[in-house]
N, C-alpha and C positions, 0 to 999 in steps of 0.2 A: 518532479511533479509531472512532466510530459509523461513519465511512464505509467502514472497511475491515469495519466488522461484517457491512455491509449486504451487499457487494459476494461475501467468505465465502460467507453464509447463500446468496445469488441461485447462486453457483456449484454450493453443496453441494445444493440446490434442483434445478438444472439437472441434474447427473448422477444421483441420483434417479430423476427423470424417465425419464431416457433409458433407464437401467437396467429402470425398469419394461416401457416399449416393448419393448426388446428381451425379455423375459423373456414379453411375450403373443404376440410373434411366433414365439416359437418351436416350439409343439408343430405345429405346421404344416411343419416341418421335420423330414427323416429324422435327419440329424446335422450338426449343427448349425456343426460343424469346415470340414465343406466349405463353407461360405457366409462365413467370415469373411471374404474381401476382399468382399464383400458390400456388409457389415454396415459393414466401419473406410470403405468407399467412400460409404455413406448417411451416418455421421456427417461427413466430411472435407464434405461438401456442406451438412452442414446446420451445421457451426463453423467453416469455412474453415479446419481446423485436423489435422494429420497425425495418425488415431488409429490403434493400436496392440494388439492382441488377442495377447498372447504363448503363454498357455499356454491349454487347452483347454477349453472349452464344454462343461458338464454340465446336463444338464434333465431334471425329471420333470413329468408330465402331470397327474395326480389324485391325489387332493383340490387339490393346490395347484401350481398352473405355480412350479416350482423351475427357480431357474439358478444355477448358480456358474461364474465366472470366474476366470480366471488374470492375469498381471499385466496391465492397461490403461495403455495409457499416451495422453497428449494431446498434442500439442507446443504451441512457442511459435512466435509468427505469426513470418511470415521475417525482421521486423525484429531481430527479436533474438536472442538466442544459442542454440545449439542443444539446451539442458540442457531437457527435459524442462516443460508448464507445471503439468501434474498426472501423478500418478502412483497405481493404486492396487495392492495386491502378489494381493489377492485378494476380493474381493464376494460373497456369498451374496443372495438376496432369494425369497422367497417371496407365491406370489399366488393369493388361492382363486376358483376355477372359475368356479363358478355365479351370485355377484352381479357379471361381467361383462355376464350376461346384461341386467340391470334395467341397464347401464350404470357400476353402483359399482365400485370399485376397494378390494378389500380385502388389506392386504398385513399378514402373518403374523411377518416378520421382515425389515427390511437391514441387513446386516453388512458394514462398509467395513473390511475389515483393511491398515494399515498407508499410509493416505492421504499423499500427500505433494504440499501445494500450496505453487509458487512463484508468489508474486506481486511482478511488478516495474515499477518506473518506471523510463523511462529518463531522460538528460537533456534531453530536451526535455520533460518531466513526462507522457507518454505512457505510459498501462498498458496490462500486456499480455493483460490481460482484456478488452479491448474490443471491440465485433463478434464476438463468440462466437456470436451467434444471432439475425440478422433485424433487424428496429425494436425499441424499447421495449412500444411499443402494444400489437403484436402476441402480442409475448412475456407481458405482463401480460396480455392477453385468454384466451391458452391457459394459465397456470400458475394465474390463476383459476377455470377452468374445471374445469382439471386437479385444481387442492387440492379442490374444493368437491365432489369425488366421489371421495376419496381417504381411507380409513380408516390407520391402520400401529400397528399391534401395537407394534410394538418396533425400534427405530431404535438401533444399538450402530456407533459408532465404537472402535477400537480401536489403539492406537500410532501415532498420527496426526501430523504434523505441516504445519505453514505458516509458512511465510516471506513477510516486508515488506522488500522490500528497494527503498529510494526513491534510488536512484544522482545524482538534480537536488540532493537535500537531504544524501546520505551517511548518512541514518539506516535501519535496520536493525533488525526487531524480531522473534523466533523463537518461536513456538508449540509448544513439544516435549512429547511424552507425553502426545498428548492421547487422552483415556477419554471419551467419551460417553455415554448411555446416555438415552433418552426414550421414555417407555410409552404407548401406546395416541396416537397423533396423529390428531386428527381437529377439524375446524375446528369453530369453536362450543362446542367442552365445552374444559375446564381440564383439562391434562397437564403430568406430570414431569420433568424435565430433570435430568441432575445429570452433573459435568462435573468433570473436573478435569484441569490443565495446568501446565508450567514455563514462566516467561514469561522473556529472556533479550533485552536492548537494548544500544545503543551509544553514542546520544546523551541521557540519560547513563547510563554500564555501569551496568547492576542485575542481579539475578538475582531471579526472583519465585515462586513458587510459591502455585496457587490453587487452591480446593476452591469449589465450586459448587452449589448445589441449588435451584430454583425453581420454582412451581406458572404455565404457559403460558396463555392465551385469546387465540385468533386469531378475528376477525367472517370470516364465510363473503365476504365483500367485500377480506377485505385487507386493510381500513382502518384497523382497529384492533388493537393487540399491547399486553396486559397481561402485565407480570410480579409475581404478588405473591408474600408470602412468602418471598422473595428471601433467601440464606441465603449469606455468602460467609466463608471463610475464609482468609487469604494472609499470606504472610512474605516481607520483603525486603530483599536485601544488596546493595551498591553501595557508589559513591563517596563518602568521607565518612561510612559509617556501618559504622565498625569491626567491630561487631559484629552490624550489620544491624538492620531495624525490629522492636520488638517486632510479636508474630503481633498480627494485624488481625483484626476479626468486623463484618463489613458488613450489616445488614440491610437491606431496600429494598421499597418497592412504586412500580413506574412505571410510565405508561402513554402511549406511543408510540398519535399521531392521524397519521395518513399525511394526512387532506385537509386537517385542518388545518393541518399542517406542524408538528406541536405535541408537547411530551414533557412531562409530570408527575413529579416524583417527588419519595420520601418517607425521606430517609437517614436512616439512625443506624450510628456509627461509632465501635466501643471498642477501644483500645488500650491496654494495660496500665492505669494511672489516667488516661488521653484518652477524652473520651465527645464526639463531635460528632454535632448535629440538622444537618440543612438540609434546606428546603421548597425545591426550586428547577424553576422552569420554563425548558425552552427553546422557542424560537419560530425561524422562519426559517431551520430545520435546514438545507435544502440551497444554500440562499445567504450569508447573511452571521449564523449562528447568533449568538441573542443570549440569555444566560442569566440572569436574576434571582430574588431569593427571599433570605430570612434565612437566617441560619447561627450559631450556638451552638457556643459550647466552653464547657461544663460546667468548673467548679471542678475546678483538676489542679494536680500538685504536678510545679511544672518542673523543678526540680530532681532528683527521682525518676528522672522523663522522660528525662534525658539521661542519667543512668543504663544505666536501659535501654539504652538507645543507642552505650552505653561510651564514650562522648563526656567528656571532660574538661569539668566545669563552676566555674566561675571562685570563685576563695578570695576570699569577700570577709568584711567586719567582722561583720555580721550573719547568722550561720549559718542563721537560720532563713529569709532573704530568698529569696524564688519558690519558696517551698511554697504560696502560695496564690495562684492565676491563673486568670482567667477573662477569656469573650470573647464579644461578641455583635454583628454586623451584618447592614447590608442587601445583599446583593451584585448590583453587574450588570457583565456581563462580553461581552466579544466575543472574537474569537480573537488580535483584537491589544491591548487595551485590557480593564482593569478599574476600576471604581468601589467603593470600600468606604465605605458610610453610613451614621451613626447608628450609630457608634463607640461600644461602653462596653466599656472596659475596666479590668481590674480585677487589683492587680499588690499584693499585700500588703494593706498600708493604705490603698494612692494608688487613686485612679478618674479615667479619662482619658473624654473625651468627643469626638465630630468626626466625620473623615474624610481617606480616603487615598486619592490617582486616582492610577491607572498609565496613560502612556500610553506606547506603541508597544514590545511587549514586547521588540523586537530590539533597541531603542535606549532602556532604561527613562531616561523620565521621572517621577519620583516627588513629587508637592504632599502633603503634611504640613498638617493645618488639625486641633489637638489642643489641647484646654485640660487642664490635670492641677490637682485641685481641693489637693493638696500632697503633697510627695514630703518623705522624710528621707535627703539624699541620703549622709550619712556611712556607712549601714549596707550602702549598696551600694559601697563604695570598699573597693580592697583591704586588707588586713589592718594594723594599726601594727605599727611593732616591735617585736620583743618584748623583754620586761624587761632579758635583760641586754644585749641590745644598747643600750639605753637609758640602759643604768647604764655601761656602757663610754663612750655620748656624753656623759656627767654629770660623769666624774673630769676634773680639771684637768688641763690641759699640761706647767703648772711646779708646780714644789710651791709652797706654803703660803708668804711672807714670814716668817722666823723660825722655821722647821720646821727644824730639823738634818735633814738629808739622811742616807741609810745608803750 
């Protein structure tokens, strides 16, 4: 998932850009209508990628170079099919004058109405986001250059959507209704974000719905991306859960180190009576990501839980058995393999201690290493019989020796 975040953002990043360019070129132009094969001819050069200019070019000159746009479209490179690779229905961006001059880039407003990005793998795992623009190197030398003299007022997404769609793996993941909204961007100082989305998969069906808000710090380098204050709210329905997950509240602070290939972060996670901590670092993000750090589940009444859940939970002897659970380890994880360490766990009366390795999540392998310091295991068995059945196995077959019969 980080890597589709990245890959987003670099895109959304990229048009942007371009939007701005085109938006300084143009008071230099009488109308701006007649230069569109131009314009779709300089992009097509610089994406390798068919662009598309449908409806008509609007610009004003002072205070603020204004443009708006009509529908933009990008295509997808010839490999692949001819649906469109981005789409957008209409763009607004505004840009003031005079700190051109000192070189700064001060923008007033961008307004992306009704974005629609398809991103696709095909089966030889090839996306069709690649070679959109130049080297790596080059590209990171101009979009740092570019941010680090880049102010923006106000950044509004509005009925946005993107699609993942991995055709090697058959999974499938839809971005629908997305709202944006992020105030004053400018690298070095802490900005707004707040976001919200329907999230909609395959492998395996869910329906998710999220709510968003977070305080932003980019270094004028690139290097470093703080999120704190991280404020998430989301529900979700799928396979297996009847009635869907009770609503979710996420809080987070993490901090994304680009040189050092390194992320921090700081969860807490409530769920109706579910309260989870975990401290977890990853390291070796773009190679073979590897995650560790403790994890808490707070005393929860499981039973409740599956409640919630409208999940049927099992009739056994002792009514009152997993109302009280709790949970604490060490985690480290890869993307095929996990370790759980320094096991306690805590299940009624009983405390388990140990560890659990998974290895190769396609083919689990599971090693169990648990001591349980005593369990009573009658109160977890399903229910006896009741009375009169008991009393029905009790009467005799034949009557009594010497009983007169009626």
């Amino acid at each position: 998932m980080g890597k589709l975040l990245k890959i987003i953002f670099s895109i959304m990043a990229a048009a942007i850009l371009l939007l701005i360019i085109v938006a300084a070129l143009l008071p230099s132009i009488v109308d701006p209508n007649d230069y569109k094969s131009e314009i779709e001819t300089a992009v097509k050069e610089y994406t390798g990628r068919l662009f598309t200019i449908s409806g008509d070019l609007e610009f004003s000159v002072f205070p603020w170079l204004g443009l708006t746009t009509g529908k933009l479209s990008l295509s997808n490179p010839d490999s692949f099919e001819e649906a469109p690779f981005a789409e957008i229905e209409e763009a607004r961006i505004k840009v003031k004058v005079l700190p051109l001059l000192s070189k700064k880039i001060e923008v007033s407003s961008i307004l992306l109405e009704r974005l629609s990005l398809n991103l696709v793998k095909n089966q030889e795992g090839i996306g069709n986001w690649g070679n959109l623009a130049g080297s790596k190197d080059a590209a990171g030398k101009v979009g740092g250059t570019f941010l680090a003299a880049l102010t923006v007022g106000d950044l509004v997404l509005e009925d946005a959507e993107i699609i993942w769609d991995d055709r090697k793996t058959g999974r499938r993941i839809e971005f629908k209704d997305i709202h944006l909204n992020a105030d004053r961007f400018v690298l070095d100082e802490p900005f707004t974000i707040n976001l919200s989305f329907s999230l909609r998969g395959n492998q395996p069906k869910f329906n998710e719905k999220v709510l968003l808000t977070t305080d932003v710090l980019i270094d004028q380098k690139l290097e470093r991306i703080e999120l704190r204050h991280t404020e998430v709210e989301t529900s979700i329905k799928g396979n297996g859960l009847p009635g869907g997950m009770p609503a979710a509240n996420l809080t987070a602070d993490i901090v994304y180190n680009r040189k050092l290939n390194r992320m921090d972060s700081d969860l807490r996670i409530n769920s109706g009576n579910l309260m989870i901590k975990a401290e977890l670092t990853g390291t070796n993000l773009n190679a073979k990501p590897l995650v560790k750090g403790p994890v808490e589940v707070g005393e929860f009444n499981a039973k409740q839980w599956m409640q919630e859940l409208q999940l049927d939970s099992p009739s056994l002897q002792d009514s009152t058995s997993f109302e009280q659970v709790a949970l604490r380890f060490d985690l480290t994880a890869t993307t095929g393999a996990a370790v759980f360490e320094g096991i306690e766990l805590t299940v009624d009366e009983s405390a388990a201690t140990g560890a659990v390795n998974i290895k190769d999540f396609d083919r689990p392998m599971i090693r169990f290493e648990l001591d349980v310091d005593e369990m009573n295991v009658d109160r977890y068995l399903p229910p006896t019989e009741s009375a009169e059945i008991r009393s029905q196995q009790d009467k005799p077959l034949m009557p009594a020796i010497g009983t007169p019969s009626t």
